[in-house]
N, C-alpha and C positions, 0 to 999 in steps of 0.2 A: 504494500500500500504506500501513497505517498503522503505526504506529511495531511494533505489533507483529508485522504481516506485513510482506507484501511492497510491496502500493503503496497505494494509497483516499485518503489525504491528497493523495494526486496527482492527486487531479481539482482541483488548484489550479490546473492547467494553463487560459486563457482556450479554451473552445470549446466545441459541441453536447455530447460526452460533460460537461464538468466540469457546465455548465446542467442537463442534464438530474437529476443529484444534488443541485442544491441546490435543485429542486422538491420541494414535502413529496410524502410518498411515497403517500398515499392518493390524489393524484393519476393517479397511474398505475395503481391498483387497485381497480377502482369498478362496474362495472355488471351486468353478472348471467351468472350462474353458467353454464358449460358442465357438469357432472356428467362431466367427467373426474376421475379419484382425484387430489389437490392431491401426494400423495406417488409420482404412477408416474414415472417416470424416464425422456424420449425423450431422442432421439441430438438432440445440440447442435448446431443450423445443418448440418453435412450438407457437401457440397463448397462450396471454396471461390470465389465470385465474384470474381476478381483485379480487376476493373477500380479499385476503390479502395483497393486495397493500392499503396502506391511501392514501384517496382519494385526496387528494390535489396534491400527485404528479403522481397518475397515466397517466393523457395527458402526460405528458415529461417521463414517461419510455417508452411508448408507443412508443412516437418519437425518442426518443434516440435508442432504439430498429429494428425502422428501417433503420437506416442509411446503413447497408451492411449486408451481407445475416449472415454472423458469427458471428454475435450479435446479439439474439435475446431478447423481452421483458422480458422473465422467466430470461436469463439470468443477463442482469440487475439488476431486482427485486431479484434475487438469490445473487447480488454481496453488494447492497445497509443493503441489512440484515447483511452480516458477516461483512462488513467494519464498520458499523453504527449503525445497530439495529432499522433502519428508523428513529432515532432523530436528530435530525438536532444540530448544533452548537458547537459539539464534538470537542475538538482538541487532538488527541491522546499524549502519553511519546513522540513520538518520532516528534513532529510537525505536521502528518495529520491533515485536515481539512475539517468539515463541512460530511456531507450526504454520498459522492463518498471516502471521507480522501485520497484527493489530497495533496503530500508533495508542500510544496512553488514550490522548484523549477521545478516542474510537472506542477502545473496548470499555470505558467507563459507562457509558451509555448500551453497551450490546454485551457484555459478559455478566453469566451468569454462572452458577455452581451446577452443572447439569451432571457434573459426574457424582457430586453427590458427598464428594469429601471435606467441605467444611469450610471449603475457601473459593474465591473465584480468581483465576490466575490465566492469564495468556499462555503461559507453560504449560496447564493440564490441558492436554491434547483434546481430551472432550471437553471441555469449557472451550478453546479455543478453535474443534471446528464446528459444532452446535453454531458459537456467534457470527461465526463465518455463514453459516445456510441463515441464519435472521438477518445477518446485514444484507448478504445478499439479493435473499427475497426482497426489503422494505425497499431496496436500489430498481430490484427489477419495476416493483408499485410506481416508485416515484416517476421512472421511464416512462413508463407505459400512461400516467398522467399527463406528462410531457407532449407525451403526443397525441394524446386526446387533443391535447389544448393547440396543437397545430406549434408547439414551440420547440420542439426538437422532431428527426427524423430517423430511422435506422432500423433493424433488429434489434428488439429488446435485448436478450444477450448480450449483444456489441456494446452498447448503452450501459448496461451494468456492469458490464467487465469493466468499459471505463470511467463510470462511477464510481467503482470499486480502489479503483488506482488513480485515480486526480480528483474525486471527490463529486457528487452529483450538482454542484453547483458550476461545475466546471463544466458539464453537459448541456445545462441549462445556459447556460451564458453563450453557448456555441451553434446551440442548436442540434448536437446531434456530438460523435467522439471528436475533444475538441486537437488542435492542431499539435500537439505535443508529442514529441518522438516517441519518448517514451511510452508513453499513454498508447497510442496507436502498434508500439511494439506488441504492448502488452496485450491486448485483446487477440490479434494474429498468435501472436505465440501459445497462450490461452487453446485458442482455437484447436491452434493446430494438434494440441500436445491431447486432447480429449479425444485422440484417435485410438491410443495406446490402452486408452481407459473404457471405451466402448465396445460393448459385447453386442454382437451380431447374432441374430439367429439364421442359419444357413442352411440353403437347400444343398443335399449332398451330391447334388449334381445327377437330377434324373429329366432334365429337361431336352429337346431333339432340336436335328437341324433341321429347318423346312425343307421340303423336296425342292431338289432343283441348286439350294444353295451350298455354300463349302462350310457357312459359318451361321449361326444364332443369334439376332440380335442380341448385344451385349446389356439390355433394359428389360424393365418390362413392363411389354404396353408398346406406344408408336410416340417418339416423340422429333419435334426440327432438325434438320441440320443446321446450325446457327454458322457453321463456317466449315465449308468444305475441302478436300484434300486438294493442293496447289498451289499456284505461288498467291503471297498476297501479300501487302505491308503490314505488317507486324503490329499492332494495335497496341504496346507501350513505346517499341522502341523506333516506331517508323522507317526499323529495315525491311525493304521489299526481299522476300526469303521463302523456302519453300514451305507453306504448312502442312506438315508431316503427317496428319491424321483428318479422322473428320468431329468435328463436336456437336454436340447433339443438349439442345435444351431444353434441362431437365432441376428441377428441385433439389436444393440439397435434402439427403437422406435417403433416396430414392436408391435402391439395392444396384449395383453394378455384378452384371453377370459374366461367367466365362464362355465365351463364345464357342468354344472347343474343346471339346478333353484333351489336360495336357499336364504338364506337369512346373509347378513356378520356381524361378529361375531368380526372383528378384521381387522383395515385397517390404520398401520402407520408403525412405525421405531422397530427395533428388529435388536440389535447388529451384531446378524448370519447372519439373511435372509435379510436385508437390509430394505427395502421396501414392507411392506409383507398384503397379503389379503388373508382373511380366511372365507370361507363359508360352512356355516352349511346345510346339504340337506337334513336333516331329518331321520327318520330311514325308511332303507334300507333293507331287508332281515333278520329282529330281530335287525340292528343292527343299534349305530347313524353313520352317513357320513360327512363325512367334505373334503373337499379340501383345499390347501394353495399354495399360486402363492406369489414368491420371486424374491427377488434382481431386482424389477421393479425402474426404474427412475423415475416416475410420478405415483401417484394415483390417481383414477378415483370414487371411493365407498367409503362410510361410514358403521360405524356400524350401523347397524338396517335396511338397506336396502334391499330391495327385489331385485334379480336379476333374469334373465331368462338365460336362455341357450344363449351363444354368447355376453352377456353383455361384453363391453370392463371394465376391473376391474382396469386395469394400462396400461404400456407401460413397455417391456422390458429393463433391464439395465444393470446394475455391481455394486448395491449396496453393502452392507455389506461384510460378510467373499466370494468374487468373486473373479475371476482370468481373468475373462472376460466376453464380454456381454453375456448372455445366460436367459433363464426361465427356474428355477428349481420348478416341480411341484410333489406335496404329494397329497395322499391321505392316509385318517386316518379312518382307524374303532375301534369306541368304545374308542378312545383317543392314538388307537397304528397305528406307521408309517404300512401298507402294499405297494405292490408290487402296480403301477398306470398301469401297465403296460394292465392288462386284462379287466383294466375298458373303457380306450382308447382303446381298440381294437389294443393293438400295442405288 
């Protein structure tokens, strides 16, 4: 939080969350548009993936997570990482403290003794992520007021994350996440990091290819091509270059599917593509095949795994060089970008 919220100075903390912040932030916002509404509002990460929550505090993210619908577990567990690095007893330059790096005068008004032991302290990890899902939630209220009243703009989420880290008057004042590096670090990175913490429910891959074609659409359902495979100028950086796949507008959350049985070769973080999975389908017609599904908000696969046709591989997002939520899908022969277009049948 920063001095006027709750933590964001506290990405002082050494690790993946604090780096991720002190990349400029157009980095993370770069390549082309999904034509989803920039202001519609989806549910935050969705159930929780424990396996990288420490187990000692998972019950109280849990429960902090459900207090109100725009807080969800991932998100928590996504805020507790960049604020803290999950260590406990931290007190940041600038006074944060403890797990959430509640400033003093934050948790005087939001902590409570929720674990029950006789005091109220930033240090008890349940005292401090309890006040963590109440500040939360009361940020996300005052947002979503915000924009009733026509004086701010955004996803709620985005709005509270930077609430959370410059303070809600700093929202207000701006109209929407206001102009500060940091601040704007922090919601992206936030963002991003709520991948790791999102549990997928997955199909095991029992879904066909239509007759006729080589490959499955990789959605589900029919949705735009918002920009398709060829040259075109580049829509942050104004180089005319060749676009490598085609993208398709789509909501973020919406399941990304595997187009082919095959087996993943690549499933993390890549500056460009954000959030990126890459599956190898063998050789093809003399040739090797591969697919790549980006700029997802959650991951769902590992390397080495076998997938089927229809396997959920992520959830769509606006990771990396994006402009909006969208799925930008490749396909490669022999290690060169081609056209996807005649493999989907599209």
């Amino acid at each position: 939080m920063s001095k006027e919220g709750g933590g964001g100075a506290a990405m002082w903390v050494a690790g993946a969350g604090a780096a991720a912040v002190l990349m400029p932030f157009m980095l993370f916002v770069g390549v082309s548009g999904g034509g989803a509404d920039p202001n519609m509002d989806v549910v935050a990460g969705g159930a929780l993936n424990p396996k990288n929550v420490p187990a000692q505090y998972l019950p109280w993210v849990l429960k902090a997570g459900s207090m109100c619908p725009q807080i969800t577990p991932p998100v928590i567990a996504a805020q507790i990482e960049a604020e803290s690095g999950w260590i406990n007893g931290r007190t940041s330059p600038v006074g944060a403290q403890g797990l959430s790096q509640f400033m003093p005068g934050t948790w005087a008004g939001w902590g409570r003794d929720d674990d029950g032991n006789g005091r109220i302290n930033p240090f008890d990890p349940g005292d401090a992520i309890m006040a963590q899902g109440r500040y939360d939630c009361a940020l996300a209220r005052d947002v979503e007021r915000y924009k009733a009243r026509g004086i701010a703009a955004g996803p709620t989420l985005d709005l509270t994350l930077a609430a959370y880290n410059a303070g809600p008057g700093a929202v207000e004042k701006y109209g929407g996440i206001p102009p500060y590096r940091e601040t704007r670090g922090y919601v992206v990175a936030i963002k991003n990091a709520m991948a790791k913490y999102t549990a997928i429910a997955s199909d095991p891959g029992g879904g066909t290819i239509p007759a006729g074609q080589q490959m499955a659409f990789p959605l589900r359902g029919s949705f735009p091509v918002t920009s398709p495979y060829g040259m075109r100028v580049h829509p942050v950086t104004g180089v005319h270059k060749l676009h490598t796949g085609m993208d398709f507008g789509v909501a973020a959350g919406n399941p990304v599917l595997a187009a082919k049985e095959g087996t993943v070769t690549f499933s993390g973080w890549n500056a460009a593509y954000g959030n990126r999975v890459i599956i190898s389908h063998g050789t093809i017609g003399g040739a090797q095949v591969s697919t790549t599904y980006n700029h997802m908000s959650a991951l769902n696969v590992g390397v080495g795994q076998q997938v089927g046709v229809g396997t959920v591989v992520g959830l769509v997002g606006s990771t990396g060089y994006s402009t909006g939520a969208h799925l930008h899908f490749e396909v490669q022969q022999n290690g060169s970008y081609v056209n996807p277009a005649p493999w989907i049948g599209r």
